[in-house]
C-alpha positions in Angstrom: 21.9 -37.3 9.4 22.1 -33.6 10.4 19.1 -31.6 9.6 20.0 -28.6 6.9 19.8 -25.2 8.0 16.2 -23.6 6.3 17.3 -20.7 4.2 17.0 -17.0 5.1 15.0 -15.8 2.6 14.5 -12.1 3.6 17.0 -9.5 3.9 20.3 -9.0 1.6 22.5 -11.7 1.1 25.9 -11.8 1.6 27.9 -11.0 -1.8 31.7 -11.6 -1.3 30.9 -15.5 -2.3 29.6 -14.3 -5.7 32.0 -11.9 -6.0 35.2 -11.9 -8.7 38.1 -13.1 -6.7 40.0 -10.0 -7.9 37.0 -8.3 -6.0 37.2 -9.9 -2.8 41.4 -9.8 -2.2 40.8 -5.8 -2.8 37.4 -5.4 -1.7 37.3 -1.7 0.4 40.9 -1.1 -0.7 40.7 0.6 -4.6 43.0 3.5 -5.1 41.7 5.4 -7.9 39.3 4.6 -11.0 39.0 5.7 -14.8 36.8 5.4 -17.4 38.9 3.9 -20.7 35.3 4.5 -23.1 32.0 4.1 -22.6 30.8 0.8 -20.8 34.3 0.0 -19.0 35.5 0.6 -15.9 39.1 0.8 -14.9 39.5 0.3 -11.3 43.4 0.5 -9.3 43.2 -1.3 -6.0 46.3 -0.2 -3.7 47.9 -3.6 -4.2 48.6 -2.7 -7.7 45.7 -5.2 -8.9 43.8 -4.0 -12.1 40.3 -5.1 -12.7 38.1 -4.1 -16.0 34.6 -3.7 -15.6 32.4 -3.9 -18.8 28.4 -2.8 -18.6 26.0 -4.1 -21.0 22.1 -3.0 -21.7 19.8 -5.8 -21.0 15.7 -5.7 -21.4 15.6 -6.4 -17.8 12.7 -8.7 -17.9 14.6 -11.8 -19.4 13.6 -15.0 -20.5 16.1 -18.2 -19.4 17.4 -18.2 -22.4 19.1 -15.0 -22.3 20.1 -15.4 -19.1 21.8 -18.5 -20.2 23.4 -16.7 -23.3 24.8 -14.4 -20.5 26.3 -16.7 -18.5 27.7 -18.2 -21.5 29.5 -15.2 -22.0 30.7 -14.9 -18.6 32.0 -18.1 -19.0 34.1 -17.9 -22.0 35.0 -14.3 -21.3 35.1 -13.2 -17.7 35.9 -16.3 -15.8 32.2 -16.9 -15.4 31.9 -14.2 -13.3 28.7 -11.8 -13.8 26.6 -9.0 -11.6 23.2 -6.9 -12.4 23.2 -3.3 -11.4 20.4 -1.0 -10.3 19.2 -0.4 -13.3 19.6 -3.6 -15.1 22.6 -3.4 -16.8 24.5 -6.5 -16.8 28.3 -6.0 -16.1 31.3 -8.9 -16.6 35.2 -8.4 -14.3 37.8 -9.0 -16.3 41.4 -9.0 -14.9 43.0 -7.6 -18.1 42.6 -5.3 -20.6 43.5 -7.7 -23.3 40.1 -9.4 -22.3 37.7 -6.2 -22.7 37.8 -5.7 -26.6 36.7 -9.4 -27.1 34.2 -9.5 -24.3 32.8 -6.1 -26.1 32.9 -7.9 -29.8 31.0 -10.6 -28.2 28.2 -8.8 -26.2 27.7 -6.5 -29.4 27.1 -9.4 -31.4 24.6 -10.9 -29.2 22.7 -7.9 -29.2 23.2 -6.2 -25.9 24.8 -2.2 -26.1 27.6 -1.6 -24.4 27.8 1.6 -22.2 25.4 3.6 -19.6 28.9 4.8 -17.8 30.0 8.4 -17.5 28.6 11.5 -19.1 25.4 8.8 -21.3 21.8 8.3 -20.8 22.3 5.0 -18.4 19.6 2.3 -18.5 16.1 3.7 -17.5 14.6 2.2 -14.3 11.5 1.1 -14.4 8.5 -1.0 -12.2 7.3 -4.0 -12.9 4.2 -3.5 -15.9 1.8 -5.5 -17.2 3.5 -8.7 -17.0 4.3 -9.0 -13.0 2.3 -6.1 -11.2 -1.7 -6.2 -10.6 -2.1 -3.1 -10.5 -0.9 -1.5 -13.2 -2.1 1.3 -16.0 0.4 1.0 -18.3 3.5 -1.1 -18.8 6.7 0.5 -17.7 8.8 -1.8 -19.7 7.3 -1.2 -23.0 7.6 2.5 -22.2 11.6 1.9 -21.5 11.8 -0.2 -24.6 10.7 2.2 -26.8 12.6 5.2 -25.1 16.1 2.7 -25.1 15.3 2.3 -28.9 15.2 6.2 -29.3 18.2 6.3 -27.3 20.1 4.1 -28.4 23.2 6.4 -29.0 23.1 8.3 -26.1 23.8 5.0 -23.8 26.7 4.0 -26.1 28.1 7.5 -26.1 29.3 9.4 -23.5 27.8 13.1 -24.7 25.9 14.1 -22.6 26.7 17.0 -19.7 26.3 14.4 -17.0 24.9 11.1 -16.7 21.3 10.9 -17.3 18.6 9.1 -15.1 15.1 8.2 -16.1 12.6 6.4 -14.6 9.3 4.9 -15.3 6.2 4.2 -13.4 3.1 2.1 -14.5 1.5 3.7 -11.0 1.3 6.9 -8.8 1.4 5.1 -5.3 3.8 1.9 -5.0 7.2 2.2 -7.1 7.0 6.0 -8.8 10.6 6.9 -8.6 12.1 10.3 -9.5 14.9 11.1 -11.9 16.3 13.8 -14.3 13.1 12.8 -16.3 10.5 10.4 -14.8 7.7 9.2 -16.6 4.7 8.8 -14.2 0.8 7.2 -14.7 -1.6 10.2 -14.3 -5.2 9.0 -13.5 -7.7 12.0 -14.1 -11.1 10.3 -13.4 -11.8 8.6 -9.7 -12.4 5.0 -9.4 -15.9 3.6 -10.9 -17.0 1.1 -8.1 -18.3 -1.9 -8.6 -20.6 -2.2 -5.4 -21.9 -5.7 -5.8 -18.2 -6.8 -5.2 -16.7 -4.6 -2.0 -18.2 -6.0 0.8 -16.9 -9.6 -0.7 -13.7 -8.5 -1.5 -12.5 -5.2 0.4 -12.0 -4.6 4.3 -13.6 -1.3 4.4 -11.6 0.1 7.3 -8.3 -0.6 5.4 -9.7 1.5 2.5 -11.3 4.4 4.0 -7.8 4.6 5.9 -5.3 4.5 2.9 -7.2 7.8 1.4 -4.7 10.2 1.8 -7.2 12.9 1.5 -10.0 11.3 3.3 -12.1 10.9 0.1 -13.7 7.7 0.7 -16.3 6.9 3.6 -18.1 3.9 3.7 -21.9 3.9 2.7 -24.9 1.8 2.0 -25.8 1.0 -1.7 -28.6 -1.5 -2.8 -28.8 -3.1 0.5 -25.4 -3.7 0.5 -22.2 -2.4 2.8 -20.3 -0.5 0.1 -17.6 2.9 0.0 -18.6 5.9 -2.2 -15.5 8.4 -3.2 -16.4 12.4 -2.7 -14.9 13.4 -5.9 -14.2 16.9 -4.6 -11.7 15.4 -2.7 -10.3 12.8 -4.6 -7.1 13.6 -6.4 -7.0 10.3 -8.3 -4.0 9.0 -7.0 -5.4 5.4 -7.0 -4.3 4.5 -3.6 -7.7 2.7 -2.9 -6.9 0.2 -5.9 -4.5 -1.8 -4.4 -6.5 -2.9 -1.2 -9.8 -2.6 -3.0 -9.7 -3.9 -7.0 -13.8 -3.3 -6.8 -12.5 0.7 -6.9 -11.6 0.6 -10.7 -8.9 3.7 -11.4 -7.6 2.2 -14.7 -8.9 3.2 -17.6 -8.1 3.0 -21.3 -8.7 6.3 -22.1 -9.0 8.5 -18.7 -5.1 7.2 -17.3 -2.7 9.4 -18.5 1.0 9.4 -18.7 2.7 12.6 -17.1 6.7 13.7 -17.5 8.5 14.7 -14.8 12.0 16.6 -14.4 14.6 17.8 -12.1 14.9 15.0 -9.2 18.0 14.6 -7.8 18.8 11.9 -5.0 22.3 12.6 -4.0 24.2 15.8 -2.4 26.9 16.3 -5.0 27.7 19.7 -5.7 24.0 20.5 -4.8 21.2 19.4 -2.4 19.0 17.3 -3.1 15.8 18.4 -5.1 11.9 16.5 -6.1 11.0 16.5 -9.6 8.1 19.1 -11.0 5.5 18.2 -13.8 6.5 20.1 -16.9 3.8 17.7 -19.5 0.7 16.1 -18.2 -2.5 14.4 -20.2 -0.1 12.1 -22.8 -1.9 9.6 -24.6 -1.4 5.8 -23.2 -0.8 4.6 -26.2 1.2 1.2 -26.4 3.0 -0.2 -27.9 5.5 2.3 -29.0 3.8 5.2 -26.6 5.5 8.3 -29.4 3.6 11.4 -28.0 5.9 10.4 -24.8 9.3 9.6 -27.0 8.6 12.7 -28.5 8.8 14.8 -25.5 11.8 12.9 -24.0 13.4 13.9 -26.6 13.0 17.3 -26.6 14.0 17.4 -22.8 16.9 16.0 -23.1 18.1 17.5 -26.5 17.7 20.4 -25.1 19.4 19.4 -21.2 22.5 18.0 -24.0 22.3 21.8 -25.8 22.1 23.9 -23.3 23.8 22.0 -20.3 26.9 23.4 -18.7 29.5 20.4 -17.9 28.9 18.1 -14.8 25.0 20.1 -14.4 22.5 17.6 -13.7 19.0 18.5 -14.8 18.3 20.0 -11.8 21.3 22.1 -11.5 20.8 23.6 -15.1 17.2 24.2 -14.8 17.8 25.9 -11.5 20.4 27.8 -13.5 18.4 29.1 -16.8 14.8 29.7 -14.5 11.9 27.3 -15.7 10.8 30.1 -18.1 13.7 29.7 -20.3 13.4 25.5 -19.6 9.7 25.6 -21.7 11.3 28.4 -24.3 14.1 26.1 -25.3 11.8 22.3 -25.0 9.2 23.9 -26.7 6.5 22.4 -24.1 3.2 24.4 -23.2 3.1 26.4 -19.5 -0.2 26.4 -17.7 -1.4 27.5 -14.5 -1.5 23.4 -13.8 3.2 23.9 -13.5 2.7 26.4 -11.0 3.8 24.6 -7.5 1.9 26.4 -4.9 1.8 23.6 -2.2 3.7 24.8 0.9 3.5 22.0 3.1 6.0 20.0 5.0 8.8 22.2 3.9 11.0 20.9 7.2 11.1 17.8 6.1 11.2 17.8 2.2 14.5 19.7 2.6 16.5 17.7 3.4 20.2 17.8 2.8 23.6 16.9 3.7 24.7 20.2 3.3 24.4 22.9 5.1 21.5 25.0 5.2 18.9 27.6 6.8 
């Protein structure tokens, strides 16, 4: 009996096999693309084959039971075909547009929006929270639920000047992605050591090395080989956590959530640009977190306001000045917005565009 081949289990897999038939006859080969309505995709390929493509909101973290609803639905409606984006919206190929009504009646009825395409608010990214990560100071996913919630509309309408992309982060140091608005963790206190548990737990070296401001040295306390933080150094950034859990930077009441705006990945119409702080100090207050709804809100209402078409968040605010961006959100300016760091300014601009 042949021996089976052990299974790769790192890098990407290949994804023609899982892919809609329709998919893989055309794949590389699509001629042009429209969007019927919000949530569907019209794609040409040059063969003169059609393929639908309807995108659904999921919670992202899903039991088996949904998942099983979903492939249920792929089943009876899409040929059993089914793919997660990015962001964790669920999306179902259809090869006619006689299928895409139905399929929509269907998903709606289960309870999953249809949308997140074109000119909406797409589904927020976010990192793991409370239920997977270990180190965590708040849970990202709650956060996103009670955002989605408030935006509800805005992902099943296509209103907006361009699309919109959020992000959440229940850290500063392992999965903080930037958007058009990010929500970030903001520790303002350093870590609280427990010293009777480092040299059991920690390797020193590893710690004193992953300070990116060289905060941490070790030391000496009660007899015992310990680290002690010089807190005029420390920018609470909670990088010692991870390799070191006796170095506490959680807390209850002294991590913060922070809201960031402006990042832009790609080099459409404009380079590429990092997001600036524009509210810090928000209350982590689950489950519904509203002090950070709240200020969402006014971002983005006034982004959908003000807005010229096709400007991203970026583009606009570069347009108006960030003067005008606080008059119209309504959000306090302090001396704590002013970016004064000049640093690696080679490297951070980067571009595919030309440039000085």
């Amino acid at each position: 009996m042949a021996l089976q081949r052990r299974p790769i289990e790192s890098g990407v897999i290949d994804p023609l096999p899982f892919m809609h038939p329709l998919l893989r006859r055309n794949y590389g080969t699509w001629k042009w693309h429209e969007r019927p309505r919000p949530g569907v995709l019209h794609h040409v390929a040059e063969s003169g084959e059609e393929v639908w493509t309807v995108r659904a909101g999921t919670q992202r973290q899903m039991d088996v039971y949904t998942i099983r609803k979903l492939c249920d639905i792929a089943d009876a409606f899409a040929d059993g075909f089914l793919r997660f984006t990015t962001r964790s919206n669920v999306e179902f190929m259809v090869d006619s547009a006689d299928k895409v009504a139905p399929l929509i009646a269907r998903l709606e009825a289960e309870g999953f929006p249809v949308g997140g395409t074109g000119n909406s608010v797409t589904m927020i990214s976010h990192t793991q929270g409370w239920l997977h990560c270990d180190i965590p100071a708040t849970d990202a996913s709650g956060v996103v639920k009670s955002l989605m919630d408030a935006l509800y509309h805005e992902f099943t309408h296509a209103e907006m000047p361009n699309q919109v992309k959020i992000t959440t982060s229940c850290c500063q140091i392992n999965c903080g992605g930037q958007g058009d608005i990010a929500i970030n963790v903001q520790h303002t206190k350093p870590p609280i050591i427990d010293h009777d548990l480092v040299a059991k737990i920690c390797e020193r070296p590893a710690v004193v090395a992953r300070c990116p401001t060289a905060a941490i040295r070790p030391a000496m306390v009660n007899g015992k080989p310990s680290l002690e933080v010089d807190e005029s150094k420390c920018v609470c950034c909670g990088a010692c956590f991870p390799p070191c859990p006796p170095m506490r930077i959680n807390d209850p009441v002294h991590s913060k959530l922070a809201i960031w705006v402006g990042g832009k990945h790609s080099s459409t119409r404009s380079k590429p640009t990092l997001h600036k702080l524009v509210a810090a100090g928000l209350p982590n207050n689950p489950p519904r977190w509203p002090e950070v709804t709240e200020i969402v809100l006014k971002i983005l209402y006034a982004y959908k306001g003000d807005a010229r078409p096709y400007e991203r968040m970026a583009e606009w605010i570069g347009r108006i000045g960030w003067a005008r961006f606080f008059e119209l959100t309504g959000l306090p300016f302090t001396k704590y917005h002013i970016d004064n760091w000049r640093g690696s300014r080679g490297s951070l601009n980067t571009s595919a565009q030309v440039r000085f």
